[in-house]
C-alpha positions as CSV (number, residue, x, y, z in Angstrom):
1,X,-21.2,10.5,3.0
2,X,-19.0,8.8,0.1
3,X,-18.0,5.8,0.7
4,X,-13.7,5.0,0.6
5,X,-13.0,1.5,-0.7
6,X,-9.4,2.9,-2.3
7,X,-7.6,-0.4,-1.1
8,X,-10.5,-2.8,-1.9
9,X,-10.3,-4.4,-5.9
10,X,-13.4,-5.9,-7.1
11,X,-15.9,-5.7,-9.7
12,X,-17.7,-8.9,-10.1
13,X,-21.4,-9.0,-8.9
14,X,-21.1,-10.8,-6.2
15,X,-18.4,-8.2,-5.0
16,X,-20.0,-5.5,-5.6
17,X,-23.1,-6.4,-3.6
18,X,-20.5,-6.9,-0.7
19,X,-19.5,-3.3,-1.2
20,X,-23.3,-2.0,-1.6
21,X,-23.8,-3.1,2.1
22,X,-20.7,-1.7,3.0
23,X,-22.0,1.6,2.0
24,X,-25.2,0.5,3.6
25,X,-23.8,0.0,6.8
26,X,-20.7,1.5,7.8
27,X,-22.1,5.0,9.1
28,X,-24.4,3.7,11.3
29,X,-23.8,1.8,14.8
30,X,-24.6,-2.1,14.2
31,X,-23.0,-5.0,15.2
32,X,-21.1,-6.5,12.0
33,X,-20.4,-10.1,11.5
34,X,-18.0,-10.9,8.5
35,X,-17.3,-14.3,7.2
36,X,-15.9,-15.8,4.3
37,X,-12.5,-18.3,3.8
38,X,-9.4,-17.6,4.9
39,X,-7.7,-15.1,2.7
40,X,-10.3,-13.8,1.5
41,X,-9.8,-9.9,2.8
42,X,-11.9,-9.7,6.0
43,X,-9.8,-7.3,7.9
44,X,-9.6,-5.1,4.5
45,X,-13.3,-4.9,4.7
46,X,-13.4,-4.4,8.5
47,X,-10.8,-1.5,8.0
48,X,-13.2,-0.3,5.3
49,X,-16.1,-0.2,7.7
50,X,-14.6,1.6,10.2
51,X,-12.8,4.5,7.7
52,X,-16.5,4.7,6.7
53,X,-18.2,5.0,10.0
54,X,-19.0,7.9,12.4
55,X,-16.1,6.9,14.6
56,X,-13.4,7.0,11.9
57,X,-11.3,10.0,13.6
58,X,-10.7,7.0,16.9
59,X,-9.1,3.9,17.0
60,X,-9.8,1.0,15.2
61,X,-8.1,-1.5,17.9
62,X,-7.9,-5.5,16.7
63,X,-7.5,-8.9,19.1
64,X,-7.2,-11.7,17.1
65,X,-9.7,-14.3,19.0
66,X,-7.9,-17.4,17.9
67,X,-4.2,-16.8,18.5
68,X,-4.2,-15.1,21.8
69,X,-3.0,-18.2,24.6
70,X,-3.9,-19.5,27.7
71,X,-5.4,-17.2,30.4
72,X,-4.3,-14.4,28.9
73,X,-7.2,-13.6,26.5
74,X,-9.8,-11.6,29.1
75,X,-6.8,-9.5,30.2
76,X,-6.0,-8.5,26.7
77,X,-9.4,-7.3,26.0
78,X,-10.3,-6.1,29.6
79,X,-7.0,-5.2,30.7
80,X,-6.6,-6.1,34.5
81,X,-5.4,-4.9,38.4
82,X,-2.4,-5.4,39.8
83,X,-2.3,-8.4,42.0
84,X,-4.5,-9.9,39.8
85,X,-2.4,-12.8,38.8
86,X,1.1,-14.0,39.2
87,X,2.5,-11.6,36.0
88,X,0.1,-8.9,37.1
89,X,2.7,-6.3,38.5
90,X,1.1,-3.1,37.4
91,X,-2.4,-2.2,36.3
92,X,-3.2,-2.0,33.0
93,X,-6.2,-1.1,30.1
94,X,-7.1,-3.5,27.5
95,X,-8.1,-3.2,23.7
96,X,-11.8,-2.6,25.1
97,X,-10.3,1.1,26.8
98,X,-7.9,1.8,24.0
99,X,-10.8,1.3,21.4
100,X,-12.5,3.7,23.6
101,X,-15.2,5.9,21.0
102,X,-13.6,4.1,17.8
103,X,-14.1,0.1,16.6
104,X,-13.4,-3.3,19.0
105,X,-12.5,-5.6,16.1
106,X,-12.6,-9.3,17.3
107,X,-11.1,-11.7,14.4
108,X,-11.3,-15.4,14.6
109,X,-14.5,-14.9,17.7
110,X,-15.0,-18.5,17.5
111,X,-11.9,-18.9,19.2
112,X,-12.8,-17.8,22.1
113,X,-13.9,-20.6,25.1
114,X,-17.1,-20.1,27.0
115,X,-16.0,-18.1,29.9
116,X,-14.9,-14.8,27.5
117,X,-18.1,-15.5,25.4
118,X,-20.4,-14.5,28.5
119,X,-17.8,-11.5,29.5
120,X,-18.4,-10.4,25.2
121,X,-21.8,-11.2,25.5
122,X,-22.6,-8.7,28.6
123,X,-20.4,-6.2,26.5
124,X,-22.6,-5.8,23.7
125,X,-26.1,-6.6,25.7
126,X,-24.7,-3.7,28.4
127,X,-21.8,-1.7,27.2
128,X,-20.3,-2.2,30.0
129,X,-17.4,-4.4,31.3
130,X,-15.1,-5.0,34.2
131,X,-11.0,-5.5,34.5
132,X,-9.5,-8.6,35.5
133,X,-9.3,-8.5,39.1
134,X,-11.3,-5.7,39.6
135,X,-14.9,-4.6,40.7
136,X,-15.9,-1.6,39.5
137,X,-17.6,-1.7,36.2
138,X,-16.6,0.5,33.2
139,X,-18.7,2.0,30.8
140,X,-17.3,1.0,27.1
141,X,-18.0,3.5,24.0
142,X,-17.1,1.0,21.4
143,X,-18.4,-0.7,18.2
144,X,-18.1,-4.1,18.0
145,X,-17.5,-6.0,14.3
146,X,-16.5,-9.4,14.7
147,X,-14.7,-11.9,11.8
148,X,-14.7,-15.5,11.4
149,X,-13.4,-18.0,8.6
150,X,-15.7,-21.0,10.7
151,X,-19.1,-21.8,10.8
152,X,-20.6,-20.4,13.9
153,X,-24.0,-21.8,13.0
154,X,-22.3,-25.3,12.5
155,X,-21.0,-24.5,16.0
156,X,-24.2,-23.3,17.9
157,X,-25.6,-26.6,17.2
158,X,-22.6,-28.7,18.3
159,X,-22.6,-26.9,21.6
160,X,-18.9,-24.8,20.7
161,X,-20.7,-21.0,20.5
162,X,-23.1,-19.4,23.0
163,X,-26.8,-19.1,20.7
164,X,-27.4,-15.6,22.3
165,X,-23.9,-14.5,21.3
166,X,-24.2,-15.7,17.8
167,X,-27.3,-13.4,17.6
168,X,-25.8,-10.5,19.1
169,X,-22.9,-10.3,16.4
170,X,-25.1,-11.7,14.1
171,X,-27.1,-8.5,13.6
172,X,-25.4,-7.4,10.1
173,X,-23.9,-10.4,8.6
174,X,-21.5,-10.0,5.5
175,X,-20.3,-12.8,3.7
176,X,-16.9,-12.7,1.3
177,X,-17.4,-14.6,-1.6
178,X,-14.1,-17.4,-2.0
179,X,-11.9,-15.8,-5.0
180,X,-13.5,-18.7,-7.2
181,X,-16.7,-17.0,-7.3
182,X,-15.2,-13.9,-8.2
183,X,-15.1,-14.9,-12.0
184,X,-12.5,-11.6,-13.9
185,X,-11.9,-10.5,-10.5
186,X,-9.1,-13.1,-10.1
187,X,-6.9,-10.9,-13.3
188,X,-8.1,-7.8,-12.0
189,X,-6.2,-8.6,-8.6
190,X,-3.1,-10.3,-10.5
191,X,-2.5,-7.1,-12.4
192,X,-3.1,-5.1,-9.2
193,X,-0.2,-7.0,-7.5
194,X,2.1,-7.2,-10.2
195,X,1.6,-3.3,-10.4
196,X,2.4,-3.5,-6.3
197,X,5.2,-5.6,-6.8
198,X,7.1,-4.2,-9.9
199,X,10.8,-4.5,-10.1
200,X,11.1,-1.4,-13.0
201,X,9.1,1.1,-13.9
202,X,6.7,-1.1,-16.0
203,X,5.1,-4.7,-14.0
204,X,4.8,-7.2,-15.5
205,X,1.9,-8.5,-18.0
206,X,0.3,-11.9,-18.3
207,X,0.2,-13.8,-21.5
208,X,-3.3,-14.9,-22.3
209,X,-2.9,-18.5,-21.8
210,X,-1.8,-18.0,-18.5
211,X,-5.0,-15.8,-17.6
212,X,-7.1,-18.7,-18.9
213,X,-4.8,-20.5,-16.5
214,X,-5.4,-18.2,-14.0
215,X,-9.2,-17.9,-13.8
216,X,-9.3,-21.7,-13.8
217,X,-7.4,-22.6,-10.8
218,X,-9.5,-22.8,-7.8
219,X,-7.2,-20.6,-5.5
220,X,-7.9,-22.7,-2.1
221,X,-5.9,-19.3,-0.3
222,X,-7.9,-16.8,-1.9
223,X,-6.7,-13.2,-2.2
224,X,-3.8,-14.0,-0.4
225,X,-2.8,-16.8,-2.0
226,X,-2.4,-14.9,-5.2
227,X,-0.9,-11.7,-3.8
228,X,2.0,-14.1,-2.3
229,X,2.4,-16.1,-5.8
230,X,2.2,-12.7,-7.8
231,X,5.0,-11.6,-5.8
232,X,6.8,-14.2,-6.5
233,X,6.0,-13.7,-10.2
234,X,7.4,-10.4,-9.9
235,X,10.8,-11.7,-8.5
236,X,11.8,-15.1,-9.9
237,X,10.6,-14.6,-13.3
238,X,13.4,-13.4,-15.7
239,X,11.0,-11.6,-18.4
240,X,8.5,-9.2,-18.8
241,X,5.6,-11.7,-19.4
242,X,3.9,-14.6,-17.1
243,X,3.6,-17.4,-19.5
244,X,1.5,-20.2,-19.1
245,X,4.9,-22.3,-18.5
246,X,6.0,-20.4,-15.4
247,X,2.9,-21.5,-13.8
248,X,3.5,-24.4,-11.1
249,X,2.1,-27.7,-11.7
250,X,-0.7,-27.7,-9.7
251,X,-2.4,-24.7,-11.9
252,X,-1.7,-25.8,-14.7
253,X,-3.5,-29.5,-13.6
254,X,-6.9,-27.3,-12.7
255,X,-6.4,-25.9,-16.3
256,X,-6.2,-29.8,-18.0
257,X,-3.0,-29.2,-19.5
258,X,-0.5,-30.8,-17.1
259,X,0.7,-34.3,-17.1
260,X,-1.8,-35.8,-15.8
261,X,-4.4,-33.5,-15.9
262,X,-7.9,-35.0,-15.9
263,X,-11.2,-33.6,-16.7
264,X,-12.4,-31.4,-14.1
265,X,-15.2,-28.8,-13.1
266,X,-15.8,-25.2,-14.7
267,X,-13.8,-24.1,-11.3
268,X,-10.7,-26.3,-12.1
269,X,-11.7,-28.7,-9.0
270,X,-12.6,-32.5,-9.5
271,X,-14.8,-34.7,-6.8
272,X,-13.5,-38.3,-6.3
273,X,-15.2,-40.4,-8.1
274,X,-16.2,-44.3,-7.2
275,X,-13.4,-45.4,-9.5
276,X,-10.7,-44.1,-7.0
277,X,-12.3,-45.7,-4.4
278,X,-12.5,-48.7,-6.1
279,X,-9.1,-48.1,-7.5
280,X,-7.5,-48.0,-4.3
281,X,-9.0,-51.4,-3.4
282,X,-11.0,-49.6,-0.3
283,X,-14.3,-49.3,1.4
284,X,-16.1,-46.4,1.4
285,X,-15.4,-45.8,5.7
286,X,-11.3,-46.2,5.0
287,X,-11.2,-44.2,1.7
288,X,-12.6,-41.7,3.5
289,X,-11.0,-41.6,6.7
290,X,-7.5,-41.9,4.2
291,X,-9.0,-38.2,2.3
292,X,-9.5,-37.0,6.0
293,X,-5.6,-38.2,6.6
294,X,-4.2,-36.3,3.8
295,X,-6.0,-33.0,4.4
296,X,-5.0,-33.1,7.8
297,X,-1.3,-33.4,7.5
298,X,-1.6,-31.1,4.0
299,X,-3.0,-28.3,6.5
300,X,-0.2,-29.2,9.3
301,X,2.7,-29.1,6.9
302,X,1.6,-25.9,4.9
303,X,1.8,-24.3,8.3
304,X,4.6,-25.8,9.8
305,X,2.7,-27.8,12.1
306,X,1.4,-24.7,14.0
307,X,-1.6,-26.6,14.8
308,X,-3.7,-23.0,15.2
309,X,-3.3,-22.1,11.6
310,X,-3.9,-25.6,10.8
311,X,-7.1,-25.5,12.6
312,X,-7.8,-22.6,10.7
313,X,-7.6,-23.2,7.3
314,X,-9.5,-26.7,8.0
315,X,-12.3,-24.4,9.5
316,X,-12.3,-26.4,13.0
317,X,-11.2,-25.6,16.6
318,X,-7.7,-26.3,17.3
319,X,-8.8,-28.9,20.5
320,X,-10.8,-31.2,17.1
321,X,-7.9,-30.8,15.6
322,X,-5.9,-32.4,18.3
323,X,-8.3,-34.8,19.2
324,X,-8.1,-35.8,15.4
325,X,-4.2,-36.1,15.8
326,X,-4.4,-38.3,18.7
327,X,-7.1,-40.9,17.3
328,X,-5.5,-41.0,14.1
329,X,-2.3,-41.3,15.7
330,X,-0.7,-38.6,13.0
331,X,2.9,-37.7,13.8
332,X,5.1,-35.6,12.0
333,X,6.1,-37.1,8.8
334,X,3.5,-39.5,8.7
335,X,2.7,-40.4,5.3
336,X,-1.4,-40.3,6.0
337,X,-1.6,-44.0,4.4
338,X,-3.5,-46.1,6.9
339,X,-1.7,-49.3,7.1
């Protein structure tokens, strides 16, 4: 069968050996694992290997792992009885029977604590699950692809992710390259959103120092960093061309020609060196712990101190992340500095 990948942009090499396995293995029934940094278009490719797949014509149905509270995760995906807790007045079916015949898509699996990684575990080992509260077992028709901007290797060894599980999701793994590996793709998607985003009949074009700009800027949000910063292109700017001086300050420090710009990497990022250690008159245990500090409350801030998302873009469980908090004692408008 042909292969649909309308709403994915990409023709790098790296990219298009993501979409050669795509082709590869959407039409048949394997378990798909797809990682990659956040923003990088995981559920784009997950909706891509579903359209593709035998079960296309039934539901894709997505639970997002990692933002699902409390107690309330294993009756969202296994739906429950009534009686079976306080708030369970009626009986009800969870993603598992409403994906019934299509595609289970679990985002952000690492979030999910022990307990539910045994219940997924039994799912895929034998199709077959139980509601909360209830006895009899159900049989589940369902593909299972799974996404995760973390580590779950890192976290096998640490003790966070059942082994067997990670093997069990692990059967096709896919990767997403970060948009700095991406190389021409990065104007490629800039013209697609301006395109997207266009206020007339004509979007707007990029001036040649700003694609230098552009492809030299390390993009930390990926794909969705620069869809949200071409939109805003599209809206603030008063002309009909991005030049390089309507670029903010921090891309046009990754390109060296900001105020302070310094030399940096082919990818527009710079390690620190010894001399800012020494610089900063520090050791190398409290220059390092001060680096931790920053990224820390960076992440908080960005996300308005929604400590999930935090947790997320710092690729670590939300309890590390509180447990970091709480050693560090990091409040709210901290400044990060250690005293």
């Amino acid at each position: 069968m042909s292969v649909d990948t309308s709403d994915i942009i990409g023709r790098s090499k790296v990219f298009q050996a993501v979409l050669n396995m795509l082709a590869r293995v959407a039409p048949t029934e394997a378990t798909v694992l797809v990682t990659g940094e956040p923003g990088t278009g995981k559920k784009l490719l997950v909706r891509a290997l579903h359209r593709n797949s035998k079960r296309r014509d039934k539901p894709l149905v997505a639970v997002n792992c990692g933002a699902v509270p409390g107690d309330f995760p294993e009756s969202e995906l296994f739906g429950h009885e009534k009686g079976a807790s306080a708030h369970a007045l009626h009986s009800r079916a969870g993603c598992l029977e409403m994906a019934e015949g299509g595609t289970l898509f679990l985002d952000e699996i690492g979030g999910l604590g022990m307990s539910l990684q045994m219940k997924i575990l039994r799912l895929l080992q034998e199709k077959e699950f139980e509601r909360l509260g209830g006895s009899e077992s159900i049989r589940a028709d369902v593909r299972v692809i799974a996404a995760t901007s973390r580590n779950l290797e890192e976290e096998v060894k640490s003790g966070e992710f059942r082994e067997d599980l990670f093997y069990r999701l692990n059967v096709i793994p896919i990767e997403l390259p970060p948009l700095r590996r991406r190389g021409d793709d990065v104007l490629l998607l800039a013209e697609h959103f301006l395109q997207k985003y266009r206020r007339g009949s004509k979007a707007m074009k990029i001036s040649p120092e700003a694609r230098e700009m552009l492809l030299k800027y390390p993009w930390p949000g990926n794909v969705r960093e620069l869809e949200n910063y071409m939109e805003r292109m599209s809206i603030v700017c008063g002309h009909e061309e991005i030049a390089s001086g309507d670029l903010p300050e921090k891309v046009l420090l990754a390109g060296g020609t900001g105020p302070e710009s310094r030399s940096a990497c082919s990818d527009g990022f710079e390690w620190p060196g010894l001399k800012d250690m020494q610089g900063q008159g520090m050791k190398l245990k409290e220059f390092l712990e001060n680096i931790e500090d920053r990224l820390l409350l960076e992440a908080l801030e960005n996300s308005g101190w929604v400590k999930n998302q935090a947790a997320e873009v710092l690729g670590i469980k939300r309890t590390t992340l509180i447990e970091k908090l709480k050693k560090k004692n990091l409040e709210p408008g901290s400044s990060g500095q250690r005293e």
